[in-house]
LUMMI-48618 format. One record per residue (C-alpha): residue number from 0; x, y, z. Coordinates in Angstrom, 3 decimals. Example, Ala and Ser with C-alpha at 12.3 -4.5 7.8 and 13.67 -1.06 7.14 Angstrom:
2
drendren = 0 | X = 12.300 | Y = -4.500 | Z = 7.800
drendren = 1 | X = 13.670 | Y = -1.060 | Z = 7.140
end
This chain:
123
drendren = 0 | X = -0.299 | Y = 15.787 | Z = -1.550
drendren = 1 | X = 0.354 | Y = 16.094 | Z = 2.331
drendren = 2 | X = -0.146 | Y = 15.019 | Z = 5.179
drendren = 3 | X = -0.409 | Y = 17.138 | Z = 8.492
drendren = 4 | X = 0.203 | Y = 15.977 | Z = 11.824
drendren = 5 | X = -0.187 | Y = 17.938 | Z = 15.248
drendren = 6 | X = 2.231 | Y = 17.552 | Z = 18.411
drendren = 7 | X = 1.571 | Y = 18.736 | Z = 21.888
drendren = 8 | X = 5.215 | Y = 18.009 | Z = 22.468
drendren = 9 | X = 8.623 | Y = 18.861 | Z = 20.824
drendren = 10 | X = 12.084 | Y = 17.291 | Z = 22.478
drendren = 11 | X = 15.856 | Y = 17.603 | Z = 21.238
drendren = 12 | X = 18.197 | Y = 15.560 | Z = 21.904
drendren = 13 | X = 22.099 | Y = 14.455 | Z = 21.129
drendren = 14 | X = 23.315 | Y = 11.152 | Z = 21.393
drendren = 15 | X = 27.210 | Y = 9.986 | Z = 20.631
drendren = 16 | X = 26.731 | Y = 10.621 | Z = 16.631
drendren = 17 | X = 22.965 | Y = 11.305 | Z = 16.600
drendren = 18 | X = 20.970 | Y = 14.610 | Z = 16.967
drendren = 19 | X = 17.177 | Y = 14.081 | Z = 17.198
drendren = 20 | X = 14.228 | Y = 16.467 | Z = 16.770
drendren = 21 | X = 10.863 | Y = 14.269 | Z = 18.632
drendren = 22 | X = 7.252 | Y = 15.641 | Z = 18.163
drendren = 23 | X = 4.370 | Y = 13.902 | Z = 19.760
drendren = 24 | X = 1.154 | Y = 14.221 | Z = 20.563
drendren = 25 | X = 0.300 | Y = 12.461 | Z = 24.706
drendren = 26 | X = -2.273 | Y = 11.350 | Z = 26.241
drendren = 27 | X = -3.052 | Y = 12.556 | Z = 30.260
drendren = 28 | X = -1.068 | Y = 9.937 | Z = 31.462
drendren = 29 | X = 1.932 | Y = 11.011 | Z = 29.696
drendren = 30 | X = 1.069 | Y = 7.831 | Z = 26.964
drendren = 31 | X = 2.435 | Y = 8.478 | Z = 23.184
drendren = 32 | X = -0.567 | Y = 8.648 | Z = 20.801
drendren = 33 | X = 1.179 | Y = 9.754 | Z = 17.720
drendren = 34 | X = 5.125 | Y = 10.471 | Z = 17.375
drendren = 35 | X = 7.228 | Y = 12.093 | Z = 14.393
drendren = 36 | X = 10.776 | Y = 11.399 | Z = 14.363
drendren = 37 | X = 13.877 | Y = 13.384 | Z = 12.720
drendren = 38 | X = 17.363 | Y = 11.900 | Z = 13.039
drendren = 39 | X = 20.434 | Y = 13.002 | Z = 11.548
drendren = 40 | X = 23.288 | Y = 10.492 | Z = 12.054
drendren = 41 | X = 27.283 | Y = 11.212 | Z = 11.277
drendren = 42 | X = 28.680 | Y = 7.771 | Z = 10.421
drendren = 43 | X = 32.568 | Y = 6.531 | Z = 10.883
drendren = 44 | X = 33.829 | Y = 8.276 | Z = 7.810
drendren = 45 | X = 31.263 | Y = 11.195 | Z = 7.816
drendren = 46 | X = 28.861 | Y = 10.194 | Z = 5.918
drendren = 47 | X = 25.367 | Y = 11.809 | Z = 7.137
drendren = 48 | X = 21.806 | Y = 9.651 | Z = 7.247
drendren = 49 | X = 18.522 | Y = 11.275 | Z = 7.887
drendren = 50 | X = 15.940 | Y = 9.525 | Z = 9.020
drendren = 51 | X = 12.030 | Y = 10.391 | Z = 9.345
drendren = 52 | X = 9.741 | Y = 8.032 | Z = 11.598
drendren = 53 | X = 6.383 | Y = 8.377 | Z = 12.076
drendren = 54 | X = 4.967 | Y = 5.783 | Z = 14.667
drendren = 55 | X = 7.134 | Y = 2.772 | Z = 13.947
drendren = 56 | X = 7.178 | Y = 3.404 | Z = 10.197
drendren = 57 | X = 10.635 | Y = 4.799 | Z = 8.813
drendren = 58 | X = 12.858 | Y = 5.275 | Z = 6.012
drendren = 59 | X = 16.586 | Y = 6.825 | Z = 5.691
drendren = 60 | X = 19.191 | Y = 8.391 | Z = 3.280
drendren = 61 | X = 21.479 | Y = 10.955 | Z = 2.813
drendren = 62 | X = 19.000 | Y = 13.256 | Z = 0.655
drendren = 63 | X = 15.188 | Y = 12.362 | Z = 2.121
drendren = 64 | X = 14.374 | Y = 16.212 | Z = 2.629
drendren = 65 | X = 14.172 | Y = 18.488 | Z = -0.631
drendren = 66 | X = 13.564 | Y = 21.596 | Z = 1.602
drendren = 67 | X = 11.848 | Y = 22.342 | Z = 5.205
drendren = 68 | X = 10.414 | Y = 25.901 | Z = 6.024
drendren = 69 | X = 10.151 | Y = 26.666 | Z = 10.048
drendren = 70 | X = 7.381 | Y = 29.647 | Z = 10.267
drendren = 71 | X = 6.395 | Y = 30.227 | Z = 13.982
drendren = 72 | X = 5.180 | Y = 26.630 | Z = 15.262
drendren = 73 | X = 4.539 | Y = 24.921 | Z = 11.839
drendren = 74 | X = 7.385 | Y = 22.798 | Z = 10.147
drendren = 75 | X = 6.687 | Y = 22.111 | Z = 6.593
drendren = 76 | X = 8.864 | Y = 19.433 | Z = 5.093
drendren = 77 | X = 8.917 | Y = 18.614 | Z = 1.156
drendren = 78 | X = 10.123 | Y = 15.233 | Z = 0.397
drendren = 79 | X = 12.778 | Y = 14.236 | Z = -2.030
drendren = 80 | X = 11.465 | Y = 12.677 | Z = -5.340
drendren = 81 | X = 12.967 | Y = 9.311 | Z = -4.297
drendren = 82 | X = 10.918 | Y = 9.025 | Z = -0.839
drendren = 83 | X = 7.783 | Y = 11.077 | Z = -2.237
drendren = 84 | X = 5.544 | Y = 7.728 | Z = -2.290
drendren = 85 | X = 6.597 | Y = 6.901 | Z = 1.636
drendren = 86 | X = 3.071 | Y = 7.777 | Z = 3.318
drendren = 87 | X = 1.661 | Y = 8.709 | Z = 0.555
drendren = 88 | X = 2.848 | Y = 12.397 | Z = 0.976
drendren = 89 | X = 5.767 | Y = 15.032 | Z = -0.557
drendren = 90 | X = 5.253 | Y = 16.866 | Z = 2.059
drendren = 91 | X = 4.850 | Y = 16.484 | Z = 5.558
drendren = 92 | X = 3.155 | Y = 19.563 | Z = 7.583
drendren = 93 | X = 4.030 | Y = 19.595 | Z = 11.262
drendren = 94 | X = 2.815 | Y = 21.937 | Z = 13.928
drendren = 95 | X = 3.080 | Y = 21.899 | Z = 17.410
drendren = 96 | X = 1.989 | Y = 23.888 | Z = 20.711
drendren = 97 | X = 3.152 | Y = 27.261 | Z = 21.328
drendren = 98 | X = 5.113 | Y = 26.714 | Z = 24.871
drendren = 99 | X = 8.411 | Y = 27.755 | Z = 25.729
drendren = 100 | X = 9.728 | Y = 24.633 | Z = 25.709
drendren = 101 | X = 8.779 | Y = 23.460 | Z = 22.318
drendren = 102 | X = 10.142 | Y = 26.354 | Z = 21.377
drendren = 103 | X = 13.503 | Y = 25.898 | Z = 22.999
drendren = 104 | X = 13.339 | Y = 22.626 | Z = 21.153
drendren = 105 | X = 13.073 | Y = 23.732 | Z = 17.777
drendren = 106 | X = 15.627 | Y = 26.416 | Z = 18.491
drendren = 107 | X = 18.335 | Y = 24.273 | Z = 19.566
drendren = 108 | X = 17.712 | Y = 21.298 | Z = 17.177
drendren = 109 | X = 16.309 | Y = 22.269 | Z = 13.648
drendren = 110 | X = 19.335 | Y = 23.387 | Z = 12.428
drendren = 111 | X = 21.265 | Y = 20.434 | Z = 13.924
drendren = 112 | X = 18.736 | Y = 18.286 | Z = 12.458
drendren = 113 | X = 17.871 | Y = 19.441 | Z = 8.843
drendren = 114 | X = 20.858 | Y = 21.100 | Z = 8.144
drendren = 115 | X = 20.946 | Y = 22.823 | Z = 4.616
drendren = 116 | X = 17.440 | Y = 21.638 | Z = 3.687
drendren = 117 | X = 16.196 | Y = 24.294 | Z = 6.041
drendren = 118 | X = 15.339 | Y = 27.214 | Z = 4.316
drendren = 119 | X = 12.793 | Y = 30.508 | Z = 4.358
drendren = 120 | X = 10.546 | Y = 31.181 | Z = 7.409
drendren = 121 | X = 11.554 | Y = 32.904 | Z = 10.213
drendren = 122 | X = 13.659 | Y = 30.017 | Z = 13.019
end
């Protein structure tokens, strides 16, 4: 089973020991209606934690994503065994608008985010 979710807006960011990958969808007045969250943290003695939130709901690990494919503006991630039940999902299907900056986004942070579980597709 999966669940899809559509973003108007993609942002990367880096903070001290944190890289982040936001998508979310906005209302006119520049309100958050829906949000997707993907952060990879680097602790003290290198250990790394993703974690996926999804408006306010989240869960972390070392080993949450199995694999993610990046094809043009649709992220498809498949959940580890051990996180399958979170929302109901094993996989996750995210697109997002075609604009530059989305894609400058995804450029610069997928790989910083997902690391190894990124596979196939074309980034």
């Amino acid at each position: 089973m999966s669940t899809d979710h559509h973003y108007d807006t993609v942002a990367f960011d880096v903070r001290d020991n944190t890289t982040m990958l936001f998508f979310a969808k906005t209302a006119e007045p520049g309100d958050i209606n829906d949000y997707l969250l993907l952060m990879r943290t680097i602790g003290d003695d290198f250990d790394e934690t993703l974690t996926i939130e999804i408006n306010e709901e989240q869960v972390s690990g070392p080993e949450l994503i199995e694999d993610a494919q990046l094809i043009g503006n649709t992220l498809k991630l498949t959940l580890d065994d051990s996180v399958s039940d979170w929302k109901g999902a094993r996989e996750l299907v995210l697109t997002f608008e075609e604009t530059a900056e989305n894609f400058a986004s995804i450029e610069a942070g997928a790989f910083r985010v997902l690391g190894d579980s990124l596979s196939g597709g074309h980034a």
